[in-house]
C-alpha positions in Angstrom: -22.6 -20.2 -3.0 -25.3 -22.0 -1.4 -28.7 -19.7 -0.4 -31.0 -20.4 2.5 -34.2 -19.1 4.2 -34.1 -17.1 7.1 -36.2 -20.4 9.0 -33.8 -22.9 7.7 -30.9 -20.8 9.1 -32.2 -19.7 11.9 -32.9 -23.8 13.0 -29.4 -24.8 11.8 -27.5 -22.0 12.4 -25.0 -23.7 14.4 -24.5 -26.4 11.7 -24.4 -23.4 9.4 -21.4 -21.5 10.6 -19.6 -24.7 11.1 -19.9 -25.8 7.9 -19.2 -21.8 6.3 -15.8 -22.5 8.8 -14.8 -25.8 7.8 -15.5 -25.2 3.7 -14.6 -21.7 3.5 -17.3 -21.5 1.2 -19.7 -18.3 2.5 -23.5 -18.8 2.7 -26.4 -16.2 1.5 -29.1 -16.1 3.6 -32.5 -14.8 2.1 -34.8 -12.4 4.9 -37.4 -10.2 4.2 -35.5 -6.8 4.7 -32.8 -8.4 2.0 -29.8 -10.8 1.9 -27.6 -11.5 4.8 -23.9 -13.2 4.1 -22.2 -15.8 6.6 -18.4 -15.7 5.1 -15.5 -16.9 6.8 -12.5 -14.3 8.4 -9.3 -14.3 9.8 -8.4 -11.9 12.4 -5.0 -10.8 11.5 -2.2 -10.5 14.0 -1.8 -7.7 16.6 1.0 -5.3 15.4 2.7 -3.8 18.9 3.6 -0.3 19.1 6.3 1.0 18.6 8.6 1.9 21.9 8.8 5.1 23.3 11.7 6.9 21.3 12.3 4.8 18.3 10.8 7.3 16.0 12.3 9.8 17.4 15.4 10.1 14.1 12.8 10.5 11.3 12.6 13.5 9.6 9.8 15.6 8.8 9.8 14.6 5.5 9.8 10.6 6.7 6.8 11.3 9.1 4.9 12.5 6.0 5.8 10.1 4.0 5.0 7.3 6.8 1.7 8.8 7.1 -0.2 8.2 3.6 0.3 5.5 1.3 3.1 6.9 -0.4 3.4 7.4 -4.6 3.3 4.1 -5.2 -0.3 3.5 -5.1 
């Protein structure tokens, strides 16, 4: 994981980011008030609602269940 200065980032920080993007390979960057990280993300994809009615033949039981993570974890 590379480590920069705050000055060094701040006057590359477009070459920065690219380079964190193209890699994947996050960057540390090293400010007075403490470390900053630069890491690459993925936005995952939208879920759509569900329509108006189609949860309408669960039971109680299934809404409970539906609404914690279950036993499993």
């Amino acid at each position: 994981m590379e480590m920069l200065t705050v000055s060094k980032a701040k006057a590359g920080f477009s070459r920065v980011t690219r380079r964190v993007i193209k890699t994947r390979q996050p960057v540390v960057v090293r400010t007075p008030a403490g470390l900053v990280q630069i890491v690459p993300y993925d936005l995952p994809e939208e879920v759509q609602p569900a329509p108006p009615g189609a949860l309408g033949n669960y039971t109680e039981a299934q809404y409970r269940f539906a609404n914690n993570f279950g036993e499993s974890l």
